[in-house]
VMD Tcl script that draws the C-alpha trace (Angstrom):
set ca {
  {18.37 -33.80 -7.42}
  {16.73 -35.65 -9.92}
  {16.57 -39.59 -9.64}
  {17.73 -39.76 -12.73}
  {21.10 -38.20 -11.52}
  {23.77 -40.36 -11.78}
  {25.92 -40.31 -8.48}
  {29.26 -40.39 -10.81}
  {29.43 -39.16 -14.36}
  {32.97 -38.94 -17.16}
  {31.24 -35.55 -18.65}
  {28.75 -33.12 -16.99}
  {27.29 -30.35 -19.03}
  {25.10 -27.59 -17.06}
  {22.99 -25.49 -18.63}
  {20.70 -26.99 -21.91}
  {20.93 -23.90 -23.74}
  {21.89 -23.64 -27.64}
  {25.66 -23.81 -26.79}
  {25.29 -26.76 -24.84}
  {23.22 -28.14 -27.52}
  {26.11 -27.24 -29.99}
  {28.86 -28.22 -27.12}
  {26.49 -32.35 -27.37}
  {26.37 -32.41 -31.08}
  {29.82 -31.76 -31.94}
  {31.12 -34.02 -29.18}
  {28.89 -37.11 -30.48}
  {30.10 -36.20 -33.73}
  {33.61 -37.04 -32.47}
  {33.19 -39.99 -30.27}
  {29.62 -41.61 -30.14}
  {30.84 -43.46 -26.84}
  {30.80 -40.74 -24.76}
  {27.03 -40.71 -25.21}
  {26.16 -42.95 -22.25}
  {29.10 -41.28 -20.27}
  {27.38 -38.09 -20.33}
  {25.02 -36.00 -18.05}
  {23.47 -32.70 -18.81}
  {22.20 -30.50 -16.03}
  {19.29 -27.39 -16.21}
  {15.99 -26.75 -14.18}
  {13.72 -26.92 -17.21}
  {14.79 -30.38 -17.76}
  {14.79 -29.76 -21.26}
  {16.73 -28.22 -24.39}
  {16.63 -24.67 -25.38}
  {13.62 -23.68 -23.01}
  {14.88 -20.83 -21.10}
  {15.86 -19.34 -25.01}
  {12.61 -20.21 -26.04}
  {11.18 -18.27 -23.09}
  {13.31 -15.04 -23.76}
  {12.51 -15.13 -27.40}
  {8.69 -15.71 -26.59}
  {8.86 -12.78 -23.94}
  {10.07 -10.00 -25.98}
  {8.14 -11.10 -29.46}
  {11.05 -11.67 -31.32}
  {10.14 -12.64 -35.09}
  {13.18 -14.31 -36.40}
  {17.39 -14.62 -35.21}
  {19.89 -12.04 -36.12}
  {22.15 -15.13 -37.25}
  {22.11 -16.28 -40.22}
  {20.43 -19.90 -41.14}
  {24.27 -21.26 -41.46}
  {24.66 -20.58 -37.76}
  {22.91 -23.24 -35.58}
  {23.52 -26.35 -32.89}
  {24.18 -29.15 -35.59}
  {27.76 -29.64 -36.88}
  {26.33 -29.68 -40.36}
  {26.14 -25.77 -41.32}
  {23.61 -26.47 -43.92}
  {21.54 -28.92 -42.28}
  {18.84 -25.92 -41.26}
  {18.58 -24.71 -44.87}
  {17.73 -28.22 -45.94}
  {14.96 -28.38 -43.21}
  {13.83 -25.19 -44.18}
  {13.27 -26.29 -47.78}
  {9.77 -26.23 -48.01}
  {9.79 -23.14 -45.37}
  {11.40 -20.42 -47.35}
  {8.73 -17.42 -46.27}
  {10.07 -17.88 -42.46}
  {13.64 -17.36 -43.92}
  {14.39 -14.14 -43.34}
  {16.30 -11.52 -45.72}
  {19.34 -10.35 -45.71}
  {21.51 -13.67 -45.20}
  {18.06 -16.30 -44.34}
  {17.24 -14.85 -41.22}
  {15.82 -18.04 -39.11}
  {12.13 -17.00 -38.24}
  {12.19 -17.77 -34.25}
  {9.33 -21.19 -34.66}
  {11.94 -22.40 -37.42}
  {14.89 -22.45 -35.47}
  {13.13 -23.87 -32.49}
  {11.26 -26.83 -34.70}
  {14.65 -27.24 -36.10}
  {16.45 -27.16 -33.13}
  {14.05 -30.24 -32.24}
  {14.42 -31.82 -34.95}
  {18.22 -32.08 -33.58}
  {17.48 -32.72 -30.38}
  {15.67 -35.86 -32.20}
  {17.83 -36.71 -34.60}
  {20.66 -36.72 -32.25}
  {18.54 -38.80 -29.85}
  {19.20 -36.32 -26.87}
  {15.49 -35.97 -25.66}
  {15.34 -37.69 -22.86}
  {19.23 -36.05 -21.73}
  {18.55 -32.95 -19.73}
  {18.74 -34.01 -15.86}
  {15.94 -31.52 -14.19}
  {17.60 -29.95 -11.45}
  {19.81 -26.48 -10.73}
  {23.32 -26.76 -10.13}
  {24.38 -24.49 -7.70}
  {27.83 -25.53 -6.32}
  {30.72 -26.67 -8.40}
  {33.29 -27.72 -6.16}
  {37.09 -29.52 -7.52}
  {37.10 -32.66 -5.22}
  {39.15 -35.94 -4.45}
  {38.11 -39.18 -5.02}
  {40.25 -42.23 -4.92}
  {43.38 -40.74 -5.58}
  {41.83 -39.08 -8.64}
  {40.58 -35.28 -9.69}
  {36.80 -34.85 -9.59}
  {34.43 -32.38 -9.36}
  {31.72 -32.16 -6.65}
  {28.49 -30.79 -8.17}
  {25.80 -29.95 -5.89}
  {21.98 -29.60 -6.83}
  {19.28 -26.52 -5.42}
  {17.91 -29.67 -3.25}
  {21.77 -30.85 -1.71}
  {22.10 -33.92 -4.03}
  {25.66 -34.37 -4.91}
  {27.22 -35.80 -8.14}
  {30.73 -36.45 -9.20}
  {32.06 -35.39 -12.72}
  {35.50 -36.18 -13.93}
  {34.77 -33.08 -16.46}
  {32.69 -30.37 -16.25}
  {31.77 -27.76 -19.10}
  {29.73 -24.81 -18.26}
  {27.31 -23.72 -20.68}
  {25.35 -20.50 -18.81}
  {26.71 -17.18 -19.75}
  {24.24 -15.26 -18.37}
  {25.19 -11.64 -16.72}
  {23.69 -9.73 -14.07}
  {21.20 -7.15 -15.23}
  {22.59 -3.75 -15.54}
  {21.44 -1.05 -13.83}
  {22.31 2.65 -14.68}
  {23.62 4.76 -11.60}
  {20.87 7.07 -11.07}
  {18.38 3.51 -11.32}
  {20.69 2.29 -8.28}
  {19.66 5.07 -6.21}
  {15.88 5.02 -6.42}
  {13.74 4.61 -3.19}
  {11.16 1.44 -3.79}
  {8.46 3.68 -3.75}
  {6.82 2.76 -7.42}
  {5.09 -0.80 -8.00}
  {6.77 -3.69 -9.48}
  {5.67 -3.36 -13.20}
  {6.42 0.52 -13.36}
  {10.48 -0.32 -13.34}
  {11.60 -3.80 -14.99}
  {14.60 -4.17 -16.51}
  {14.26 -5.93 -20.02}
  {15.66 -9.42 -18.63}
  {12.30 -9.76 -16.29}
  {9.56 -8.09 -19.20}
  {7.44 -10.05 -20.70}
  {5.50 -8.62 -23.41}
  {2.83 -11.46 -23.33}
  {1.97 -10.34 -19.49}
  {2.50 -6.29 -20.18}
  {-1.24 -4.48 -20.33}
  {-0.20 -1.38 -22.37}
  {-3.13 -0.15 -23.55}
  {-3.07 3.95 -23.55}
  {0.21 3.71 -21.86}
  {3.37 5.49 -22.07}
  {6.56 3.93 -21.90}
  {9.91 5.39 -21.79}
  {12.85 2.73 -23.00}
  {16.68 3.25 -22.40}
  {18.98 1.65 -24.15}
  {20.11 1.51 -27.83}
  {20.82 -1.97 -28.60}
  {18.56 -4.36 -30.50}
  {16.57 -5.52 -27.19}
  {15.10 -2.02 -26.86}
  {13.52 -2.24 -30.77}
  {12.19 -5.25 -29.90}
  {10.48 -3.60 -26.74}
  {9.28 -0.47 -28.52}
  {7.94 -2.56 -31.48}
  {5.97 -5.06 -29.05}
  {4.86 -1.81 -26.46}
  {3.39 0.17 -30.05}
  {1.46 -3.15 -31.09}
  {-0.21 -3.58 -27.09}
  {-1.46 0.09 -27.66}
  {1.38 1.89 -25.84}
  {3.35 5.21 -27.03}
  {7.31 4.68 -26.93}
  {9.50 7.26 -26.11}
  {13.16 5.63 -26.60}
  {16.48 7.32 -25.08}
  {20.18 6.56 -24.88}
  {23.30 8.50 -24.48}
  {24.04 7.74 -28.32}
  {22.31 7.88 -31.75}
  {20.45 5.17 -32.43}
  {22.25 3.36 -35.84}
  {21.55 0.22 -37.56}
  {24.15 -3.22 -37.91}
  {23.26 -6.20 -39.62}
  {25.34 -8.27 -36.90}
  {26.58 -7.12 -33.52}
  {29.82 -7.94 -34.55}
  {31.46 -7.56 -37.77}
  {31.24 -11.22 -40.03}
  {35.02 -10.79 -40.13}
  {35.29 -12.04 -36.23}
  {33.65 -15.34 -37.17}
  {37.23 -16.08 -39.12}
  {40.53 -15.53 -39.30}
  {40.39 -12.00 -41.11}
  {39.98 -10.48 -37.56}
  {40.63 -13.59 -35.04}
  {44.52 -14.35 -36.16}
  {45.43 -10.97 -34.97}
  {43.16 -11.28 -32.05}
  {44.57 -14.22 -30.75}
  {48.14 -13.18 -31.61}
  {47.78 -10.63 -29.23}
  {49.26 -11.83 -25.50}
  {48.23 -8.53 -24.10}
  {45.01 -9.63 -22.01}
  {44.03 -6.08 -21.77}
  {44.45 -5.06 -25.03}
  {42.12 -8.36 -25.91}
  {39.33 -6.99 -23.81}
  {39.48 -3.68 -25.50}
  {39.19 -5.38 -28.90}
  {36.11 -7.41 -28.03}
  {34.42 -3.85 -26.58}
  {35.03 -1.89 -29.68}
  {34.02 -4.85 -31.90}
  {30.80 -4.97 -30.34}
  {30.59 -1.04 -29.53}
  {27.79 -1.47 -27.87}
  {23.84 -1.93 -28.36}
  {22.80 -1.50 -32.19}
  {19.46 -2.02 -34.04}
  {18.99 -4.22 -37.20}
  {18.40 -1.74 -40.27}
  {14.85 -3.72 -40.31}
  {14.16 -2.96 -36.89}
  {15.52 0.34 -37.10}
  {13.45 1.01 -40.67}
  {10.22 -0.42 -38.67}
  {10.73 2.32 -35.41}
  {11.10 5.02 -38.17}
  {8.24 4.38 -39.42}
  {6.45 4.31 -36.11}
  {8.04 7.85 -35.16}
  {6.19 9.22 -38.46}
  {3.27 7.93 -37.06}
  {3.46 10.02 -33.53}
  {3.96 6.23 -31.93}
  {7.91 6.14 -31.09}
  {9.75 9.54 -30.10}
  {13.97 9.06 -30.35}
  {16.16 11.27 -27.78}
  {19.21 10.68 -28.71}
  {22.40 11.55 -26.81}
  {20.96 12.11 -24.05}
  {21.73 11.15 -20.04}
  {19.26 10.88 -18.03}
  {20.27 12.53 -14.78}
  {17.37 11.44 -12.22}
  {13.72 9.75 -12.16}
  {10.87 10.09 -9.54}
  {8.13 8.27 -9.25}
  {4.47 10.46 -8.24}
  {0.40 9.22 -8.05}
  {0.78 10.27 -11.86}
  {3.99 8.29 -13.29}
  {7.45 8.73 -13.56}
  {9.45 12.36 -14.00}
  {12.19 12.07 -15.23}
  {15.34 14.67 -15.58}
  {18.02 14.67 -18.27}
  {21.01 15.88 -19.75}
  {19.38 17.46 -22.86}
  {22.00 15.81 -25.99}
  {22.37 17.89 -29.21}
  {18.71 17.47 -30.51}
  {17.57 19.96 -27.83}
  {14.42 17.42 -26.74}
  {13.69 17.37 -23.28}
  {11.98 14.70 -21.24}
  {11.01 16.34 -17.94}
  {7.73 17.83 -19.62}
  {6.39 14.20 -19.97}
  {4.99 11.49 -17.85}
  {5.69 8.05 -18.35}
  {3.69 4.94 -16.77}
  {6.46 2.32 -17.54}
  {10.24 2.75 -17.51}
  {11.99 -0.02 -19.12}
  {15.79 -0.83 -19.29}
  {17.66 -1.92 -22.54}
  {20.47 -1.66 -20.46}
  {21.95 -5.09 -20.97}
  {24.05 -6.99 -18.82}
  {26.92 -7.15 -16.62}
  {29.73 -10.04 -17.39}
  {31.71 -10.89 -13.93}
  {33.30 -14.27 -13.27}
  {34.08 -13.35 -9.67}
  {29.90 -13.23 -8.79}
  {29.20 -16.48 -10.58}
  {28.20 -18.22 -7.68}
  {28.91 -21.73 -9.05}
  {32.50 -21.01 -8.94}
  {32.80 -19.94 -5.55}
  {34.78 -22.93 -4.61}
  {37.04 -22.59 -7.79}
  {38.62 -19.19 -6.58}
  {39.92 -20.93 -3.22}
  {41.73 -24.09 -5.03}
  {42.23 -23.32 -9.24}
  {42.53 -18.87 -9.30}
  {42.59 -17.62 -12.69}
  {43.38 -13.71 -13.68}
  {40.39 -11.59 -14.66}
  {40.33 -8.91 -17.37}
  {37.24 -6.42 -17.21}
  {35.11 -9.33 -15.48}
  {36.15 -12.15 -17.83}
  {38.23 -15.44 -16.68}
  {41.47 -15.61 -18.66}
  {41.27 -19.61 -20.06}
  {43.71 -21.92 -22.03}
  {43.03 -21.98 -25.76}
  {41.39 -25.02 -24.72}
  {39.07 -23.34 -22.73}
  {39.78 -24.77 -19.26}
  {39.88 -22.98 -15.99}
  {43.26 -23.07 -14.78}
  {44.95 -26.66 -14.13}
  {41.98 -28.76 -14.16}
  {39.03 -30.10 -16.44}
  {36.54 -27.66 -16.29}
  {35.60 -25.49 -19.39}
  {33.79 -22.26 -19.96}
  {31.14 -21.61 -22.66}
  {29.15 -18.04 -23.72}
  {30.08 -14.84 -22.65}
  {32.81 -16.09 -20.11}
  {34.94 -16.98 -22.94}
  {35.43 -13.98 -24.77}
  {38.77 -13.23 -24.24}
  {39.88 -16.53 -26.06}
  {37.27 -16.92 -28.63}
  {36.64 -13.37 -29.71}
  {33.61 -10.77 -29.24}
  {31.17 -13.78 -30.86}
  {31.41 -15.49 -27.64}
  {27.87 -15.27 -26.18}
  {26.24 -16.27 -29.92}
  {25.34 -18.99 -31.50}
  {28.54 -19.05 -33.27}
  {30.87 -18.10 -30.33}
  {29.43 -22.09 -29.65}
  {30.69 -23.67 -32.13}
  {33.85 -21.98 -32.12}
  {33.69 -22.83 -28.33}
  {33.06 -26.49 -29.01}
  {36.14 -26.56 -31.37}
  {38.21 -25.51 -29.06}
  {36.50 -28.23 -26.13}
  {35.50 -31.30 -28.26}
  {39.12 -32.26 -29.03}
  {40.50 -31.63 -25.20}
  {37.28 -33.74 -24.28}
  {37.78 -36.69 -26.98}
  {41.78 -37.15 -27.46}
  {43.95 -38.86 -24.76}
  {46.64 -36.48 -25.68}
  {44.86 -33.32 -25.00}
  {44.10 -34.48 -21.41}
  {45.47 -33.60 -18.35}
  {46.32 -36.13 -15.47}
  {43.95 -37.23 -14.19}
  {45.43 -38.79 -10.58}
  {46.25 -36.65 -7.42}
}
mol new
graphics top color blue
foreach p $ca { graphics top sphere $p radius 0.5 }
foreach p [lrange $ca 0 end-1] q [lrange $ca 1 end] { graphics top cylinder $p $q radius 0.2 }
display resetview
């Protein structure tokens, strides 16, 4: 670990991420003091960088959140840095333009004085400990450096990648770069030229992927078992509020919850900008939909990838074609259980699971003891917004105050 690791610490926050960012802010905002009492963990030893590197990698132009929706507790302090930057706001709803955010998000970084914060080392064991008669938590580094937290907050809600069946079954004949799943492409890296590349998935990752393939010289063929349709959001603006979240959270029925968070997202969308943009490619013989379609089987020959499939309503098949690339908008899969940080958690502080996700107190904790969930993990409490940059703040309302008042926390002696 880092020797800038403290050995004991009040807060610990792994992961440097945009929620964690948000998570900082809002808790500085609330008690200043806690400023030198606090530790953030992430290998990159610095904000936002693994974001930065997924945004970079696929060629993303701008957010699909609007300019309202970003780490600082003021909602309109991006619009006022954007003032003299209104071409790289983009329409509907100021759209941040992806070099915005990420000057702006340094500009809070700055402002905040949190640059020199991030601790550059990998948590990879998070272990509820004893220490003088008191609750701790034992956090262990990639390199077996140990330091003690009295609170943790986990800010990575990342998934594992999600493979389709008939991907799981494949024998590694093919090289490396002929399969990827979108989480490992990077378009900066991909040599496309004359290529043919054959996307699956529906959601907004896979327009991104076609878009960047078409502009490297590839053709795009895109499939999914759906049609392809365009959203402005991936969740309707009503689940950033109380129009949808007062009945979500009166509901006790854990299962029911989960269900309500599935269909609110309903899967993968496109953008109607995105979506408009792939039409236009299609007219030009560069993108090819198949919709509702399941593909049954792919093989890998000296001459690309075959590939065999369901034929959906529009009658197009794929097994005439040949494909060099085969990339996976497939997304990911959320499951407390494999998170190995929390191995040690399931022995000592169990919690229920519901379709992968930990079921937390409105406060966010894990069971009976000071550690709190961020991202993804916390949909079932903070609604289907969870793993955006939203679902932060909301998470950080819900955190700050357990974090800040005396009343809100729990004892902390054995």
């Amino acid at each position: 670990m880092s020797d800038r690791c403290p050995k004991a610490v009040d807060v610990a926050v792994v992961g440097a991420g945009p929620q964690a960012l948000t998570l900082v802010t809002h808790l500085l905002q609330k008690k200043k003091s806690l400023r030198d009492r606090l530790a953030i963990f992430d290998p990159a030893g610095t904000w936002m960088q693994h974001w930065k590197e997924q945004f970079a990698a696929l060629d993303i132009p701008h957010l699909r959140s609007p300019a309202v929706h970003h780490p600082d507790p003021d909602p309109y302090a991006l619009r006022r840095f954007a003032t003299s930057r209104s071409t790289e706001l983009f329409p509907p709803y100021d759209l941040p333009g992806t070099r915005l955010f990420e000057e702006f998000c340094e500009d809070v970084v700055r402002r905040w004085e949190l640059s020199d914060r991030v601790i550059p080392t990998r948590i990879t064991h998070i272990e509820p400990t004893k220490y003088r008669g008191t609750r701790r938590f034992r956090l262990e580094s990639a390199e077996g450096s140990t330091c003690l937290a009295r609170r943790v907050v986990l800010a990575t809600g990342e998934g594992l990648p999600n493979f389709p069946d008939w991907v799981k079954s494949l024998p590694p004949l093919h090289p490396p770069d002929a399969l990827q799943h979108s989480n490992h492409i990077d378009l900066r890296r991909s040599h496309l030229q004359q290529r043919r590349v054959l996307i699956v998935g529906s959601g907004l990752t896979s327009g991104h992927l076609a878009i960047g393939a078409v502009k490297r010289g590839a053709t795009v063929t895109m499939v999914a078992r759906r049609e392809f349709y365009g959203k402005l959001f991936d969740a309707d603006p009503g689940w950033l509020g109380p129009k949808y979240l007062k009945g979500f959270h009166a509901e006790r029925d854990w299962d029911k919850r989960a269900a309500m968070v599935r269909s609110a997202r309903n899967g993968g969308s496109l953008t109607p900008a995105i979506l408009l943009k792939l039409r236009q490619l299609a007219r030009q013989g560069k993108v090819e939909f198949v919709e509702n379609c399941q593909i049954a089987t792919a093989a890998w020959t000296n001459s690309g990838w075959r590939v065999e499939a369901a034929l959906g309503e529009s009658g197009k098949t794929l097994s005439s074609q040949r494909f060099d690339r085969l990339w996976l908008a497939t997304g990911t899969h959320f499951d407390i259980r494999q998170n190995p940080l929390l191995a040690a958690m399931w022995e000592t502080h169990p919690v229920p699971v519901v379709g992968g996700l930990p079921v937390l107190s409105d406060r966010l904790r894990w069971g009976n003891c000071e550690l709190f969930l961020m991202g993804a993990w916390t949909a079932l409490q903070v609604g289907p917004v969870a793993r955006n940059l939203y679902g932060g703040k909301l998470a950080s309302e819900c955190i700050v105050p357990a974090l800040t008042k005396a009343s809100l926390a729990l004892p902390v002696s054995v």
